[in-house]
VODRENVO-403445 format. One record per residue (C-alpha): chain; x, y, z; residue in one letter; residue number from 0. Coordinates in steps of 0.5 Angstrom, whole numbers, plus 500, padded with zeros to 3 digits. Layout:
BEGIN
R unit east north  up code pos
R    A    X     Y   Z    A NUM
...
end
This chain:
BEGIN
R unit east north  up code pos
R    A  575   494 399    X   0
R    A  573   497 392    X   1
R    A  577   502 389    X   2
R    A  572   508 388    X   3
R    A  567   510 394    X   4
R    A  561   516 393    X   5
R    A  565   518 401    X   6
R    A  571   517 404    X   7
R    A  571   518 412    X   8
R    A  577   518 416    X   9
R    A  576   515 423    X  10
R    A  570   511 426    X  11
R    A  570   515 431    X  12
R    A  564   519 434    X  13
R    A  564   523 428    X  14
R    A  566   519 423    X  15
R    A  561   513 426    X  16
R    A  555   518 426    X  17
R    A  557   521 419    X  18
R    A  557   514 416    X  19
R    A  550   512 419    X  20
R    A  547   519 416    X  21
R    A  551   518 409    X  22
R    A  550   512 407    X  23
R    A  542   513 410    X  24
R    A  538   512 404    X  25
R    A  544   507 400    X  26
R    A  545   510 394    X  27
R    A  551   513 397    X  28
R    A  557   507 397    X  29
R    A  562   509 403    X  30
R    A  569   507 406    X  31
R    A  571   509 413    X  32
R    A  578   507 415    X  33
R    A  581   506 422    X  34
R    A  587   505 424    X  35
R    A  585   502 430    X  36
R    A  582   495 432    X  37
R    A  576   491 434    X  38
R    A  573   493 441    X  39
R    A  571   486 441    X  40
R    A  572   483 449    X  41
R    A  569   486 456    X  42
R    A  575   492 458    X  43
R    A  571   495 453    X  44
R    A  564   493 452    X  45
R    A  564   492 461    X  46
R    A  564   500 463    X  47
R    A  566   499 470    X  48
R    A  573   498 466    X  49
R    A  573   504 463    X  50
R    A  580   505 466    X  51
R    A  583   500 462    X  52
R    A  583   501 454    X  53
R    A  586   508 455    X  54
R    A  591   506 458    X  55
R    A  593   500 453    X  56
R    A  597   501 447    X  57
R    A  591   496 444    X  58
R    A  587   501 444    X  59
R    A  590   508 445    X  60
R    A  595   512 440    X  61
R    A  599   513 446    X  62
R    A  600   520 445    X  63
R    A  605   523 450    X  64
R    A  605   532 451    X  65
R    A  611   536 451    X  66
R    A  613   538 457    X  67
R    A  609   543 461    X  68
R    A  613   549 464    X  69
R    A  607   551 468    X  70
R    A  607   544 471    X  71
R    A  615   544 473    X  72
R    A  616   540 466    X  73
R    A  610   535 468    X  74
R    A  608   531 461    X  75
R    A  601   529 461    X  76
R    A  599   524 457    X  77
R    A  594   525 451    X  78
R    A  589   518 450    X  79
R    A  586   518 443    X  80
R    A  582   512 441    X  81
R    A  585   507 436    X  82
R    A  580   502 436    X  83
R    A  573   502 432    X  84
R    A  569   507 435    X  85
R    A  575   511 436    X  86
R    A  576   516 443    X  87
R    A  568   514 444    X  88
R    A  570   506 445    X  89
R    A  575   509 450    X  90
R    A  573   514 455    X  91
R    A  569   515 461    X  92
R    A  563   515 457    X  93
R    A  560   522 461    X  94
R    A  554   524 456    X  95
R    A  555   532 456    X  96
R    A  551   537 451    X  97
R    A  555   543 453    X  98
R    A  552   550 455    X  99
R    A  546   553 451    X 100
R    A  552   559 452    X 101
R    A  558   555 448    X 102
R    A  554   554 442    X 103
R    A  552   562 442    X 104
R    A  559   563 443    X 105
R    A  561   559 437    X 106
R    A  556   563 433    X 107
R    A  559   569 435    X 108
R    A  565   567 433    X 109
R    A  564   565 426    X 110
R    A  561   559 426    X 111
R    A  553   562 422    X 112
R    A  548   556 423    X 113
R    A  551   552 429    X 114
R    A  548   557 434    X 115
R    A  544   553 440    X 116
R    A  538   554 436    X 117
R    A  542   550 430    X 118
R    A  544   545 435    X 119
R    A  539   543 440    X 120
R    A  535   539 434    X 121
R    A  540   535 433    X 122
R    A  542   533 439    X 123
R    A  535   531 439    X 124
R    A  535   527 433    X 125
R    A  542   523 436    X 126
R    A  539   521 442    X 127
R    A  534   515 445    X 128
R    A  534   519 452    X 129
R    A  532   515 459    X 130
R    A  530   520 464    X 131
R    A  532   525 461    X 132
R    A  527   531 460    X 133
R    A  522   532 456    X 134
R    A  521   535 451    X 135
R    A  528   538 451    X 136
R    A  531   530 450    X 137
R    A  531   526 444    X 138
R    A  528   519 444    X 139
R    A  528   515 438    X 140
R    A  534   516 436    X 141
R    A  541   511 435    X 142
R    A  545   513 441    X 143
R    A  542   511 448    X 144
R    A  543   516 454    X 145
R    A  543   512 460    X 146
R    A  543   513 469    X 147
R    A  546   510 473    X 148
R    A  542   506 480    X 149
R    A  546   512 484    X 150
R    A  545   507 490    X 151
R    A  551   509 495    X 152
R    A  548   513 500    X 153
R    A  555   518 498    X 154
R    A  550   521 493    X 155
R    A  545   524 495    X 156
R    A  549   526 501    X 157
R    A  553   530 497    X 158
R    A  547   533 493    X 159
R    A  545   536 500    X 160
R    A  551   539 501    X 161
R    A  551   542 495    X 162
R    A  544   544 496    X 163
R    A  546   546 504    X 164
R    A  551   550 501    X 165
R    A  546   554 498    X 166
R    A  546   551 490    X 167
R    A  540   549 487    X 168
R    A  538   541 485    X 169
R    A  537   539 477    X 170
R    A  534   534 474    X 171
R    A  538   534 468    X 172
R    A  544   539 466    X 173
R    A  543   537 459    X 174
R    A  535   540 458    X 175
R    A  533   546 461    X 176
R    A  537   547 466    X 177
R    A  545   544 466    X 178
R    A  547   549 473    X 179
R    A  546   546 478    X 180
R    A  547   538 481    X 181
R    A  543   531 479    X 182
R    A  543   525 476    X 183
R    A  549   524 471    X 184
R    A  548   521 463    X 185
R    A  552   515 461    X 186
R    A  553   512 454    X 187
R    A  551   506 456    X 188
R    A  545   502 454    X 189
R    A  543   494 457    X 190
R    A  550   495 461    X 191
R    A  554   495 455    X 192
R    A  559   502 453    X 193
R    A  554   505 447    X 194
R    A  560   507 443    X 195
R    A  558   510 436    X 196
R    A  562   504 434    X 197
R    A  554   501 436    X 198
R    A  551   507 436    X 199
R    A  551   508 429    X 200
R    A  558   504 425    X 201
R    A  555   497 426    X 202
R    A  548   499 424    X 203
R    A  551   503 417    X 204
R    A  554   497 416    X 205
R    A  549   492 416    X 206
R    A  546   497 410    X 207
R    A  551   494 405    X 208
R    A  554   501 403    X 209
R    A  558   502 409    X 210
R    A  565   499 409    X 211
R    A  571   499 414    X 212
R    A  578   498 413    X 213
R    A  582   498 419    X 214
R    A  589   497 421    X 215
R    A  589   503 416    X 216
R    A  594   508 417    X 217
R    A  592   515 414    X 218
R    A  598   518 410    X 219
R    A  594   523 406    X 220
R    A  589   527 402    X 221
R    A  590   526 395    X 222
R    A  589   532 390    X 223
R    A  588   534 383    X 224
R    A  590   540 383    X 225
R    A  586   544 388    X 226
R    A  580   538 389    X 227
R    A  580   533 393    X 228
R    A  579   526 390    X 229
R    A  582   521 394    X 230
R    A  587   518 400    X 231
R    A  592   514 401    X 232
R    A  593   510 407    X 233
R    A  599   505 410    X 234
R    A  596   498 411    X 235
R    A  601   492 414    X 236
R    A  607   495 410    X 237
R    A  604   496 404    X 238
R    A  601   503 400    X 239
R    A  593   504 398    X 240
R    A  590   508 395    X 241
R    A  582   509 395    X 242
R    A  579   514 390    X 243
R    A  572   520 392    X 244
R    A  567   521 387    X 245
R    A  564   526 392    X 246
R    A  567   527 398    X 247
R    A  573   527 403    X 248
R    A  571   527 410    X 249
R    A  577   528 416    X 250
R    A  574   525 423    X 251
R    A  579   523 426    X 252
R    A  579   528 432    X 253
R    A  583   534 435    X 254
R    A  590   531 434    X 255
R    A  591   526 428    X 256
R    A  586   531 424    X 257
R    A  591   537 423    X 258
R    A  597   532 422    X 259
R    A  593   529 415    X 260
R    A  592   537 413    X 261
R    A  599   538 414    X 262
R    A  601   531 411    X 263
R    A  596   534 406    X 264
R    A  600   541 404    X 265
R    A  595   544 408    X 266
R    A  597   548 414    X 267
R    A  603   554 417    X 268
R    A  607   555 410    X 269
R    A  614   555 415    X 270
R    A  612   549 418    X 271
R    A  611   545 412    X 272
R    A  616   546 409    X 273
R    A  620   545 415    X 274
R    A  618   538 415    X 275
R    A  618   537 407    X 276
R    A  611   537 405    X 277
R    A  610   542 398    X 278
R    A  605   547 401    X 279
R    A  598   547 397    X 280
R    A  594   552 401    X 281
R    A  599   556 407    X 282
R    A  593   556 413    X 283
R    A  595   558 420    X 284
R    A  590   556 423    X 285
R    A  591   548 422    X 286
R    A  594   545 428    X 287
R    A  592   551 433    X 288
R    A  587   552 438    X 289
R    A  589   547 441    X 290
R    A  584   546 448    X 291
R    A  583   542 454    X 292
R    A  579   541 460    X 293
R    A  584   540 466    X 294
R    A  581   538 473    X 295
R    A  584   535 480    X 296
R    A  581   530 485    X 297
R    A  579   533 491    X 298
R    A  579   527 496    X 299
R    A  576   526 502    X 300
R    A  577   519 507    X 301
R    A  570   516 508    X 302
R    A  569   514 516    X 303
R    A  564   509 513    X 304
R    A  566   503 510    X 305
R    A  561   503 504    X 306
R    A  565   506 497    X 307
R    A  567   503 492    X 308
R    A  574   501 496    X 309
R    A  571   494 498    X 310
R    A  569   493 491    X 311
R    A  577   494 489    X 312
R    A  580   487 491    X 313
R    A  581   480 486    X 314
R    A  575   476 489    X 315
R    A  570   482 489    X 316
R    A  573   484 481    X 317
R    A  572   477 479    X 318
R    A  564   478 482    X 319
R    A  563   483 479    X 320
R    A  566   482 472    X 321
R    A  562   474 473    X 322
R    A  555   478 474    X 323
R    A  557   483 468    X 324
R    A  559   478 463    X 325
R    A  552   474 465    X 326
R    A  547   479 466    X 327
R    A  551   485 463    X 328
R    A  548   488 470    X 329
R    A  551   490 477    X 330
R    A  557   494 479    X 331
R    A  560   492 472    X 332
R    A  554   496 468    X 333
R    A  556   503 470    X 334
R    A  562   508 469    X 335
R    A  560   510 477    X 336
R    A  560   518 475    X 337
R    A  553   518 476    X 338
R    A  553   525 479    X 339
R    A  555   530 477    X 340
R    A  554   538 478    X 341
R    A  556   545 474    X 342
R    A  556   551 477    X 343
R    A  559   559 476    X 344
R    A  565   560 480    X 345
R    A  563   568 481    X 346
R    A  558   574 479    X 347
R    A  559   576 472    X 348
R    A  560   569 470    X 349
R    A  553   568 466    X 350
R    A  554   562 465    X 351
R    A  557   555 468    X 352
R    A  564   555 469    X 353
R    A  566   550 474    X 354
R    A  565   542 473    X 355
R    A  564   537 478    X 356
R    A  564   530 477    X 357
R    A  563   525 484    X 358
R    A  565   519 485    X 359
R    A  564   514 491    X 360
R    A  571   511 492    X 361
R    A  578   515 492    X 362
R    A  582   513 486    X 363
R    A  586   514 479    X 364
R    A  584   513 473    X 365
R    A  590   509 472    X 366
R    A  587   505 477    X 367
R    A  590   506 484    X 368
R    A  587   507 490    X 369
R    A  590   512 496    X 370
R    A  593   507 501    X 371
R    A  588   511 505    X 372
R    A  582   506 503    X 373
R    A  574   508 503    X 374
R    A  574   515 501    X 375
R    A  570   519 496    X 376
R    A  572   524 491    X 377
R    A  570   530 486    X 378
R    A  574   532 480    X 379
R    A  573   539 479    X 380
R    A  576   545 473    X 381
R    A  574   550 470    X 382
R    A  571   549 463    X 383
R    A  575   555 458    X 384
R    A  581   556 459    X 385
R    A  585   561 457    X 386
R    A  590   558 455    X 387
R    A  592   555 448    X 388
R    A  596   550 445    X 389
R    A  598   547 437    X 390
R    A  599   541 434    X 391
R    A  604   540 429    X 392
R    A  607   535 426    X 393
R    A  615   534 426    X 394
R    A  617   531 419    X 395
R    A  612   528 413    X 396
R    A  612   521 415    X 397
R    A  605   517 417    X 398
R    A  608   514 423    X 399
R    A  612   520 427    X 400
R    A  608   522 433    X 401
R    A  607   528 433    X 402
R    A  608   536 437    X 403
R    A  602   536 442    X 404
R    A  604   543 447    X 405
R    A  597   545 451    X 406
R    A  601   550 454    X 407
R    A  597   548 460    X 408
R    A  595   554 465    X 409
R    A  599   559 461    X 410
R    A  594   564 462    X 411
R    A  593   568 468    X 412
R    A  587   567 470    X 413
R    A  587   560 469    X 414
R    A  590   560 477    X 415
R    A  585   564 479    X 416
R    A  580   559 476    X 417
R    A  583   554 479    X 418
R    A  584   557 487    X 419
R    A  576   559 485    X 420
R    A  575   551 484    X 421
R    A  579   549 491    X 422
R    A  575   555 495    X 423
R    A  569   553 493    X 424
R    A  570   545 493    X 425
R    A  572   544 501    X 426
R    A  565   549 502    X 427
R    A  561   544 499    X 428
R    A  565   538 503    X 429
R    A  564   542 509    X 430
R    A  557   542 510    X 431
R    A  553   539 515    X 432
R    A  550   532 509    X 433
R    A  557   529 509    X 434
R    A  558   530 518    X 435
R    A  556   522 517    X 436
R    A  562   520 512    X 437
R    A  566   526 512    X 438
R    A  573   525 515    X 439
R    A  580   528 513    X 440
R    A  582   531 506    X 441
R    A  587   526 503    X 442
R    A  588   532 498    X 443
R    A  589   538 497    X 444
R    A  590   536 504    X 445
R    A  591   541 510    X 446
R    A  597   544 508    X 447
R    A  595   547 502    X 448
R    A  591   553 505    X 449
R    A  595   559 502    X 450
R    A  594   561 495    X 451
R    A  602   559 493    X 452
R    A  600   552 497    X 453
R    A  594   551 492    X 454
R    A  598   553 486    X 455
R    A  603   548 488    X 456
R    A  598   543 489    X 457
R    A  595   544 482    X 458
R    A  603   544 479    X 459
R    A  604   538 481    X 460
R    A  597   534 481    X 461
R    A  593   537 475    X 462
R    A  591   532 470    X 463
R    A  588   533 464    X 464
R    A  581   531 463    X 465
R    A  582   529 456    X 466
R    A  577   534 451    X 467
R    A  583   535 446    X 468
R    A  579   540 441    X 469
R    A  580   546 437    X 470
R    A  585   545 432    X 471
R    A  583   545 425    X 472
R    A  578   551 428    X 473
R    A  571   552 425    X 474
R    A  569   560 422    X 475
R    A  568   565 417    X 476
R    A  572   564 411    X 477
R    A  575   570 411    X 478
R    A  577   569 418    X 479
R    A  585   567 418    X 480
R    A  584   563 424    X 481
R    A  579   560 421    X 482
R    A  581   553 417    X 483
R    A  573   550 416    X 484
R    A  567   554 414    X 485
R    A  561   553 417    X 486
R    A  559   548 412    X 487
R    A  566   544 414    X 488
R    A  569   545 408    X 489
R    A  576   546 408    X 490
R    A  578   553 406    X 491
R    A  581   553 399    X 492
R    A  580   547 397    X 493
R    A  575   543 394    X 494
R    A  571   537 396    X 495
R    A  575   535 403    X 496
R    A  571   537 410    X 497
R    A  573   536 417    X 498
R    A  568   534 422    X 499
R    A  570   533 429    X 500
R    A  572   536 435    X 501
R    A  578   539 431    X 502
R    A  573   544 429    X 503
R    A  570   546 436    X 504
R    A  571   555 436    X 505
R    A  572   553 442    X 506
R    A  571   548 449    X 507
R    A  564   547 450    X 508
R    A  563   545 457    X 509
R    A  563   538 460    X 510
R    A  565   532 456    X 511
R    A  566   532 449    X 512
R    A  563   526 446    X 513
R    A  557   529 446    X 514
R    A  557   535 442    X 515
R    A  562   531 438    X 516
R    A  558   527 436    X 517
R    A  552   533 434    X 518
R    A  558   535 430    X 519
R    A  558   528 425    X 520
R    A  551   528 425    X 521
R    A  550   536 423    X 522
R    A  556   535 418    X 523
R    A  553   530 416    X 524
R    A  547   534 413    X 525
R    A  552   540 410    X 526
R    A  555   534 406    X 527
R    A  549   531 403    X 528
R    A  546   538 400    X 529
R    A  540   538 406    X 530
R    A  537   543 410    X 531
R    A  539   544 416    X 532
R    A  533   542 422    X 533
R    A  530   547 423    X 534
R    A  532   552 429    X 535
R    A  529   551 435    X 536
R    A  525   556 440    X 537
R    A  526   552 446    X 538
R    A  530   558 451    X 539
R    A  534   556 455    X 540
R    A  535   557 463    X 541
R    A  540   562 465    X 542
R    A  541   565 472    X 543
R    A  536   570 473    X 544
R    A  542   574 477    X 545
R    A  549   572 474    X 546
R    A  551   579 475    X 547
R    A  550   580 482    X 548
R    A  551   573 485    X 549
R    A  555   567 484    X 550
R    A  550   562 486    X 551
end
């Protein structure tokens, strides 16, 4: 590690990846990222079937704990963040998701010039090497492989005719032209392994020779003179380092740990600030609010067929699969099993979707538990924009204090009602004619909640998050005081420091968050180098014809 860089970017993860690899793209640009985290070397990474298992370890998770709930009955729900190198990306569920044509309209309303779906479909574009996705609205030559699963188990189409039986359409694929409806899912994978920005993007910009990494850093601060940015200080193995910006410094470390380094760096709520012993530098209050999440819950059926993934839970068939997989990066073990997933709206006047569907051919939690009831099959279902807004806020001014995560989960009103809709409208579909062959009974919600308050009581009690944390260092106009980035991802009131990543979201973009995380890097990317941006695309989107009067 030298002493000066042209760079510094603060996490590896899926911005942070991208950004390195763009930065340093023509080697003239020297650039440090730091990662507090780890390597991601070793199969429960790399095996995406073990998808499970780093998120729920402290190797590689900061172990990041909720306040608790009062709409939940005081519930704490646990907020994984990847801390290993290729940060959240190395650790989630690998589901490629673009979002909505709709959400980025909705970012540009809302402050943020230049990231319309115009502005952002070229990027997606150039990030993308997409195998069967939909051309021409797909990229294919780029660093990040987007790949399908086999969807052999007989479940899947079984419940892509019920969808349709119950009178919603088929897509080919939800991230070209048309995303309502239901079809084959994208995953990060390519040759069987986890395509994390860690492969995608970090390893080949390190090989260039510009790009170093240091991990086991632990960012305190942003360094300043005077207003500038020109440096940061990090905590590595007990000791103190500094590392100095020529250009620029770039925070990527994500929804929760972005808005702690601001506030650690004197920018944020004036009041809390001070509460916390941090000299305030710029008094902005948007740093740390916005705070967004999509929660979900498994709606599980019992199978009357013994073909899901059940048979494959046991310590033999766990062993064969993970044998295959390490020799040929193939089998049951080269797939995150998501491999079907739908989006649809949940009433008319809805212009676009609003509910997820993620199908799964076995009953289980992420955690790794099976219902004793045995084969069964599953959809996590939720509503895509919520009302309801959280912070984040740190407690006092030392680097390793975790800090206050409050969602403020279904807070809103609406969220009920949007939450209810998802029911209805889930045992609708499950109901249909396709599934009488492999349908049995509803292991949950279960028979018992039929009313609304018996619906209410089952979210309150199982609702779990989706983990999409975003919002918090919110994207906008600079003379928005809500804002905290411009839409060039300059901070406001300061010089030379950006954020780039899903902290910077105006709001939740619909579906996984990996995606449009890493179009966040990628664009920022170009701001950062003094570019211009790619130019707008013409490509016009699908949607409903009828989204006034009809829900589907």
């Amino acid at each position: 590690m030298e002493q000066d860089y042209d760079f510094i970017i603060i996490g590896s993860g899926s911005a942070g990846g991208a950004m390195a690899y763009r930065l340093g793209e023509d080697g003239s640009s020297r650039i440090l990222v730091l990662e507090f985290g780890g390597s991601d070397a070793g199969p429960l990474i790399q095996m995406p079937a073990a998808l499970s298992y780093p998120m729920n370890m402290k190797r590689y998770d900061w172990g990041y704990l909720a306040e608790p709930e009062p709409a939940l009955g005081g519930r704490r729900l646990v907020c994984p963040r990847g801390k290993v190198i290729g940060g959240s990306s190395s650790i989630n569920g690998m589901i490629y998701v673009r979002g909505h044509a709709g959400d980025y309209t909705h970012w540009e309303d809302s402050g943020a010039a230049g990231w319309g779906y115009a502005d952002v479909l070229p990027y997606f574009r150039r990030m993308e090497h997409s195998h069967g996705g939909e051309t021409p609205w797909r990229g294919t030559d780029g660093p990040l492989h987007v790949t399908r699963g086999p969807r052999d188990n007989p479940l899947h189409a079984a419940f892509v005719e019920a969808t349709r039986a119950a009178g919603y359409t088929t897509t080919p694929d939800y991230n070209g032209y048309r995303q309502e409806g239901f079809g084959p899912a994208d995953m990060t994978v390519w040759k069987g392994r986890r395509w994390s920005s860690a492969n995608a993007y970090l390893r080949p910009a390190m090989a260039r020779g510009n790009v170093d990494l240091v991990t086991g850093a632990m960012v305190d601060r942003v360094i300043f003179d005077g207003m500038t940015a020109v440096g940061v200080e990090f905590v590595r193995r007990g000791a103190r380092h500094r590392v100095n910006a020529r250009a620029e410094v770039v925070l990527a470390a994500g929804a929760i740990n972005s808005p702690q380094i601001l506030q650690r760096s004197g920018i944020g709520p004036g009041k809390l600030l001070q509460a916390a012993g941090v000299d305030v530098r710029v008094d902005r209050a948007g740093v740390g609010a916005n705070l967004q999440d999509h929660l979900e819950v498994y709606f599980q059926i019992a199978c009357l067929q013994p073909i899901t993934l059940y048979k494959h839970l046991g310590l033999l068939a766990k062993a064969r699969i993970g044998a295959e997989w390490l020799f040929f990066k193939s089998g049951l073990g080269a797939s995150n099993q998501f491999e079907t997933l739908g989006f649809i709206r949940s009433a008319a006047g809805i212009s676009y979707p609003d509910i997820q569907y993620h199908f799964l051919p076995v009953a289980i939690s992420y955690d790794g538990q099976a219902p004793a009831e045995g084969h069964g099959f599953q959809l996590h279902v939720g509503p895509m924009r919520s009302k309801s807004r959280g912070h984040v806020r740190i407690r006092d001014n030392r680097h390793d204090s975790a800090p206050e995560i409050r969602f403020n989960y279904m807070s809103h009103e609406d969220d009920w009602t949007e939450f209810r809709r998802c029911i209805h409208l889930t045992r609708e579909i499950v109901s249909q004619h396709p599934l009488d062959p492999y349908r049995g009974r509803e292991i949950q919600p279960g028979d018992g909640a039929i009313s609304d308050d018996a619906i209410d009581q089952f979210i309150r009690d199982n609702v779990e998050s989706a983990y999409h944390p975003c919002g918090t260092v919110r994207m906008g106009a600079a003379d928005d005081p809500g804002s905290v980035v411009d839409p060039q991802c300059r901070v406001i009131g300061v010089d030379r420091l950006r954020v780039a990543d899903s902290s910077i979201f105006p709001r939740i973009t619909n579906g996984n968050l990996n995606g449009p995380s890493i179009m966040t890097g990628e664009k920022a990317a170009d701001h950062i180098l003094g570019r211009q941006p790619l130019p707008r695309a013409n490509d016009e989107p699908f949607f409903h014809p009828d989204w006034e009067s009809a829900q589907r």
